[in-house]
C-alpha positions as CSV (number, residue, x, y, z in Angstrom):
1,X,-10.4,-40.1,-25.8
2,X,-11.1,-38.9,-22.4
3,X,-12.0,-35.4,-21.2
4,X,-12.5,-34.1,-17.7
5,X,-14.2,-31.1,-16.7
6,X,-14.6,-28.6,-13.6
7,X,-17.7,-26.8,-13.3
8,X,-17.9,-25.0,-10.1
9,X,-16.4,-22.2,-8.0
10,X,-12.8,-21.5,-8.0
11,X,-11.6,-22.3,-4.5
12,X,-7.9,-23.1,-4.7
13,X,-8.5,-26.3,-2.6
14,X,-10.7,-27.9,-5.3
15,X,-9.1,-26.9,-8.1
16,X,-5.6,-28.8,-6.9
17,X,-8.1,-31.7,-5.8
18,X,-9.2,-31.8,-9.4
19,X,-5.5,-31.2,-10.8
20,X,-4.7,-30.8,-14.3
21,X,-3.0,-27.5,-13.6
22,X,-7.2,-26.4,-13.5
23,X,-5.2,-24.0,-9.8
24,X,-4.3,-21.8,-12.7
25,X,-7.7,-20.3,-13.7
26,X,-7.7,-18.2,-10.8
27,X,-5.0,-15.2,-11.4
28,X,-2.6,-15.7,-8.3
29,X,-0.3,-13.0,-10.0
30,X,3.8,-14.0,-11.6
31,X,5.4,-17.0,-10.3
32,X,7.4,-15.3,-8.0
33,X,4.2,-13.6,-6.1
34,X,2.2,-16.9,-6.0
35,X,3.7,-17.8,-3.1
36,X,2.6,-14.9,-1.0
37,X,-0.6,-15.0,-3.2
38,X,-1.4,-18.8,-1.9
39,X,-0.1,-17.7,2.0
40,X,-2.4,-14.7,2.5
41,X,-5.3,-16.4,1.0
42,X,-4.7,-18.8,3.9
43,X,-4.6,-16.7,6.4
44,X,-7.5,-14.5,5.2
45,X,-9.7,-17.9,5.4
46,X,-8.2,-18.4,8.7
47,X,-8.9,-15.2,10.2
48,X,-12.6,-15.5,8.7
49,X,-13.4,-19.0,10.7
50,X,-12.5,-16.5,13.8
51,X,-14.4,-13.0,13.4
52,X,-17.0,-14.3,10.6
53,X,-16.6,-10.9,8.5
54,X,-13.9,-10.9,5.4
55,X,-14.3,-7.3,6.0
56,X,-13.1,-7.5,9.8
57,X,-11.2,-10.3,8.5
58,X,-9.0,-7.9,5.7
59,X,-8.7,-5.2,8.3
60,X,-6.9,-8.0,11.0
61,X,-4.7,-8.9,7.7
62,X,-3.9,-5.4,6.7
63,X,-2.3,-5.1,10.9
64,X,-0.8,-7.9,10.7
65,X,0.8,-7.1,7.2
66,X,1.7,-3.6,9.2
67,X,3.1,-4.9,12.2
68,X,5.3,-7.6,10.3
69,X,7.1,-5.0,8.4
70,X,7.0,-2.5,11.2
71,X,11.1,-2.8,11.3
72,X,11.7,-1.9,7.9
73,X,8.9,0.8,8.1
74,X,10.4,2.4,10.6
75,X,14.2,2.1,9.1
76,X,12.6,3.7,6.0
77,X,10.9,6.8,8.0
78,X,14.1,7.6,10.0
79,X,16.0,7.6,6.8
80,X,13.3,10.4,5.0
81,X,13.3,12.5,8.4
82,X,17.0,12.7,8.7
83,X,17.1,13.6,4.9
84,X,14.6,16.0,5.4
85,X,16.7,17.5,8.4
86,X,19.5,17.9,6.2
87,X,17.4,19.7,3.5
88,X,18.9,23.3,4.6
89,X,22.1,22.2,3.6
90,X,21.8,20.7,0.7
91,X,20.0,23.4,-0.6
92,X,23.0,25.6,0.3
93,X,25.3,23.1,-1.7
94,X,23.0,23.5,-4.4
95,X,23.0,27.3,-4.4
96,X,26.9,27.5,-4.0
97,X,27.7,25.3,-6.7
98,X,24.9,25.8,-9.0
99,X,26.8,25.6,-12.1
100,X,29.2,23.4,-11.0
101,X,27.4,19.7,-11.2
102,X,30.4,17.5,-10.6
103,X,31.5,19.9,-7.3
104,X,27.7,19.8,-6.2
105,X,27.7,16.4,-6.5
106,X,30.9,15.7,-4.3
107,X,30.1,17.9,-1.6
108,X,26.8,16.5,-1.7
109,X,28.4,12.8,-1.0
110,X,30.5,14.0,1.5
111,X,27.7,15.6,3.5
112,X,25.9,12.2,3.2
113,X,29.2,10.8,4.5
114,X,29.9,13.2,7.5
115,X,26.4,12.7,8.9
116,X,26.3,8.8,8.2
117,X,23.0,9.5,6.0
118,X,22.5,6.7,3.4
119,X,20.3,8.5,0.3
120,X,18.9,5.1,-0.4
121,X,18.1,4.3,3.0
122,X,14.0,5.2,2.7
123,X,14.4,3.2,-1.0
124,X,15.1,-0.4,-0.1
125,X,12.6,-1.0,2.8
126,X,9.7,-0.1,-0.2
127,X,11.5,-2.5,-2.1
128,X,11.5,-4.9,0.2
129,X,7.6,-4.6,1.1
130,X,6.9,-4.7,-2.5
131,X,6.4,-8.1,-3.1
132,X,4.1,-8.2,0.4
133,X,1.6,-5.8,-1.3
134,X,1.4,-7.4,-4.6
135,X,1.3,-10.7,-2.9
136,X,-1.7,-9.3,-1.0
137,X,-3.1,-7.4,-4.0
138,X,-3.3,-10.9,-6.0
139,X,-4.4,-12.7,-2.7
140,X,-7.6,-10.2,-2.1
141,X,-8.7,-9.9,-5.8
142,X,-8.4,-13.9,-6.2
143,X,-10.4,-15.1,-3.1
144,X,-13.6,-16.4,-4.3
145,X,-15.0,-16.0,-0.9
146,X,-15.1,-12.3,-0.8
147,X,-18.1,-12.7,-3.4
148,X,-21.0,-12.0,-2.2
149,X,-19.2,-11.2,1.1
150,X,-21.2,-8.7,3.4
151,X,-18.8,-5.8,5.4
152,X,-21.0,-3.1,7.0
153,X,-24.2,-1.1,6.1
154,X,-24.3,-0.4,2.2
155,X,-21.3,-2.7,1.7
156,X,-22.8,-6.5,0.8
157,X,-20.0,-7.5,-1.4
158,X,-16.6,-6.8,-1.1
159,X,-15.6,-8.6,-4.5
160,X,-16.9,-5.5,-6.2
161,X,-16.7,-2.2,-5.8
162,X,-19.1,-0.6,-3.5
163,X,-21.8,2.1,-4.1
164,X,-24.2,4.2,-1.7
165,X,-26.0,6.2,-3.8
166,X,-26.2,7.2,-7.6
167,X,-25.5,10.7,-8.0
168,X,-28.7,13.1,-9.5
169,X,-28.9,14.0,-13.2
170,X,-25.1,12.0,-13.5
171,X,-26.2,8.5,-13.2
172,X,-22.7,7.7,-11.2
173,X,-22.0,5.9,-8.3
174,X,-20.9,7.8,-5.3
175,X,-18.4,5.3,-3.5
176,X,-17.1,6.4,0.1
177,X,-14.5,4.0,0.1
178,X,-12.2,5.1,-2.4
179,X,-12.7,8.7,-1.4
180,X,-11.8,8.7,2.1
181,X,-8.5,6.2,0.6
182,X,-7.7,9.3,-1.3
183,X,-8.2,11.4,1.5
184,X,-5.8,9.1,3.7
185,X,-3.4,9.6,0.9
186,X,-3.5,13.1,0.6
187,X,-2.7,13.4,4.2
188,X,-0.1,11.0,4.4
189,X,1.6,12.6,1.7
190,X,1.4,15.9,3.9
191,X,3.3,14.6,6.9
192,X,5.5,12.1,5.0
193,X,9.4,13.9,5.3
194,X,10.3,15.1,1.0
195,X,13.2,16.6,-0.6
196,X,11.7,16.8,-3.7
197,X,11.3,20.0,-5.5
198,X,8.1,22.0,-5.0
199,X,6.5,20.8,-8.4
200,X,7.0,17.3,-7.7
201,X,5.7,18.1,-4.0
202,X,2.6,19.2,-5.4
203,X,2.2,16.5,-7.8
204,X,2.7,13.7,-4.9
205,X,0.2,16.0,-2.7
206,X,-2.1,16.1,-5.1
207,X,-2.3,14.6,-9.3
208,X,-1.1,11.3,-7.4
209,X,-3.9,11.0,-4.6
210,X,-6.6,12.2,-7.4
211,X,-5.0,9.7,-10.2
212,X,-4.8,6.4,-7.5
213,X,-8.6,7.5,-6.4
214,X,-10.0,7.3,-9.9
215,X,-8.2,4.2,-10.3
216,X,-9.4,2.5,-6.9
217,X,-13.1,3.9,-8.0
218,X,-14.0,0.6,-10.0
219,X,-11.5,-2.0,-7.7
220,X,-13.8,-4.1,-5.4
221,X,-14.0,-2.8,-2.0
222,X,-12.1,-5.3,-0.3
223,X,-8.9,-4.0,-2.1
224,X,-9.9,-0.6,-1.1
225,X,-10.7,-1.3,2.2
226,X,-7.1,-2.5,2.8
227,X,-5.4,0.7,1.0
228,X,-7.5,2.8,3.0
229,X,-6.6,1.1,6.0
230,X,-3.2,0.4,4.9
231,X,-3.1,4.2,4.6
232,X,-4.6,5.4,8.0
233,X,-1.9,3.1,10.3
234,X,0.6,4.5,8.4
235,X,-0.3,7.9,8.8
236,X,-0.5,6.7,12.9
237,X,2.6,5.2,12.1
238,X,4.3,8.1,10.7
239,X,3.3,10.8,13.3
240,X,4.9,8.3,16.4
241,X,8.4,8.2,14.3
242,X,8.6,11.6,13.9
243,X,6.9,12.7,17.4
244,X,9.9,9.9,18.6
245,X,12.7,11.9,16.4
246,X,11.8,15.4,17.5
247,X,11.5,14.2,21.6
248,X,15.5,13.1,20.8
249,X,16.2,16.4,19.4
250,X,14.9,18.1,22.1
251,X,16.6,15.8,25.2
């Protein structure tokens, strides 16, 4: 018999030199994201051999990734501000047929219909990008390169998760990263257009920004340098739609 081993790092370029299906000890997420998974690992290396800094190098990405899905970004955020614009009414549908669900429902529809407003319309554009972000997701959290990869100032490794001080008498990291993400999140949640009741509001403003911050606390801070910055050119991205919407109202 004859064995074959690989001892060594796991770049994806090796591994398929090796063969033996050995690709497959790095975690390049379902079949169906492996794709993207292999394609922004590429670029990401690409990028590097330009600015020299994965850090610089994810934030680059993380426009790219932006500017790409711009289109259905900005489909999606006309769709929630025209919903939120017909908020007043639906609320008076609501109150006028309040115990009448089936009536409410068809006056509901035929408001959608009168004003050409598709419910679904901010839905499928997040569909669409889903696969982008996981692909990404898989793509950051794989790349063997961001090991020991230096960003900025306190942040010498962006393959785990970053710390700037231990806090006094807790003995926990204090990680600026992952705060200022959920920052970014609690603001974009602010100025992003909801119908939702005032309970869920609250929840989205503020159990979801607390809950996705304890979770990003202990991701490497490559993954949560491109939420955060993921985050703040949506927020930019946000405030230009709607500053567009409400200059058309006004004309």
């Amino acid at each position: 018999r004859e064995f074959r081993g690989y001892m060594g790092p796991k770049e994806m370029e090796r591994l398929e030199i090796f063969g033996g299906e050995t690709v497959h000890a790095i975690d390049l997420g379902w079949s169906w994201v492996e794709p993207l998974t292999r394609f922004f690992s590429m670029v990401l290396k690409m990028l590097y051999s330009v600015v020299a800094n994965y850090g610089v190098a994810i934030i680059i990405l993380t426009i790219l990734v932006r500017v790409a899905t711009a289109p259905l970004t900005i489909k999606q955020m006309r769709s929630m501000e025209r919903m939120r614009a017909l908020s007043p009414k639906l609320k008076e549908i609501q109150a006028e047929f309040a115990d009448d669900r089936q009536k409410q429902s068809e006056k509901t529809m035929a408001l959608y219909k009168s004003e050409g407003v598709n419910p679904l319309g901010g839905c499928l554009p997040m569909l669409l990008q889903f696969p982008v972000f996981i692909g990404l997701f898989y793509a950051l959290r794989s790349t063997i390169q961001l090991r020991q990869a230096p960003f900025f100032g306190w942040i010498d490794d962006l393959s785990v998760p970053e710390s700037l001080f231990e806090i006094p008498g807790l003995g926990l990291p204090f990680r600026v990263l992952p705060l200022v993400m959920g920052a970014t999140m609690v603001l974009q949640q602010r100025i992003t257009p909801m119908q939702a009741d005032p309970a869920q509001a609250k929840m989205m403003m503020t159990v979801m920004p607390v809950m996705m911050t304890l979770v990003f606390y202990q991701f490497p801070s490559g993954l949560v340098l491109y939420w955060m910055v993921s985050n703040v050119l949506a927020i930019s991205h946000q405030l230009w739609i709607g500053r567009g919407i409400r200059a058309k109202k006004t004309s």
